[in-house]
N, C-alpha and C positions, 0 to 999 in steps of 0.2 A: 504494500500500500504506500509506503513510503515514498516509491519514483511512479506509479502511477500516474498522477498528478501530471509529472514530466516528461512520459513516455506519452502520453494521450496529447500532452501539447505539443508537441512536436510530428506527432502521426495526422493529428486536425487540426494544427496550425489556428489561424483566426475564429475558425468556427469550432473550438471546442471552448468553454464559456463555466465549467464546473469543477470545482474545486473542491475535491475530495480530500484534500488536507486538513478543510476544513469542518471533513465531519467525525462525531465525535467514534473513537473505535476502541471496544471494551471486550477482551476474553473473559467469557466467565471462570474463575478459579477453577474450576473442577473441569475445565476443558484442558486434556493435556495439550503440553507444549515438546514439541520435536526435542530429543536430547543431542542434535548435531546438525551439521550443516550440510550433510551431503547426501540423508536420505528420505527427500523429500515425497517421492512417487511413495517407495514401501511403507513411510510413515501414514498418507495420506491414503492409502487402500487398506492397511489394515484398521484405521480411524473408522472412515467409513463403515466397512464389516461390519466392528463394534456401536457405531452410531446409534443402533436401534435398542441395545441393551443398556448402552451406558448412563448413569444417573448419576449425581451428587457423589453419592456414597460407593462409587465404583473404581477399583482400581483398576486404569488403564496399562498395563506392560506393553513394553514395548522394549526387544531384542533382537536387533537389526539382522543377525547372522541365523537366528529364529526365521523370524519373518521372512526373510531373503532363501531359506531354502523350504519356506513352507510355499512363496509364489513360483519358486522354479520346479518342484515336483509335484503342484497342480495344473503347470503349464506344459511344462513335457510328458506327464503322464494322462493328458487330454485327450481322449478318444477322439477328436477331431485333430487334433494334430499328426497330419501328414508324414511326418519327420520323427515320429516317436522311436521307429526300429532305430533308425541310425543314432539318434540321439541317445538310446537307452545303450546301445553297444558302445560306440563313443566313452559313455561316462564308466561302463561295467571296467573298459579295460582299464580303467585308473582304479576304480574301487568297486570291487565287485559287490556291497552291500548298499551301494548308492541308489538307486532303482530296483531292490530286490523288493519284492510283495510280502 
């Protein structure tokens, strides 16, 4: 939010007229906050997930090396994924326990 402001004036020039600097922006306490600065996707998908259950009184975790190999072996072991054989041999030959059922 912070360059918002100055990316949108620069993108609409004269005709952009709204100044979102100016309004006010409050996280609620019990909304977690990212603990780094480089996993913004994994942070923001598994938020979401959570979204529907989370309240007040809920502890959000969040375990990037977690997270990060629960979205790669819901994504490579996707029955639409085209690519699963070679992908699943691929990873077998470095760790055979990596894709195992």
């Amino acid at each position: 939010v912070r360059y918002l402001d100055d990316l949108l004036q620069c993108y609409y020039g004269m005709a952009y007229n709204l100044n979102i600097k100016n309004y006010p922006f409050q996280r609620p306490p019990w909304v977690p906050k990212q603990p780094n600065g480089f996993d913004c996707r994994i942070f923001t998908m598994l938020f979401i997930e959570e979204l529907r259950t989370l309240t007040p009184n809920t502890k959000f975790d969040f375990c990037s090396a977690t997270a990060r190999g629960k979205y790669i072996n819901e994504l490579t072991r996707c029955e639409y994924n085209c690519l699963y054989e070679e992908i699943a041999t691929k990873f077998n030959a470095y760790d055979g326990k990596l894709l195992s059922y």
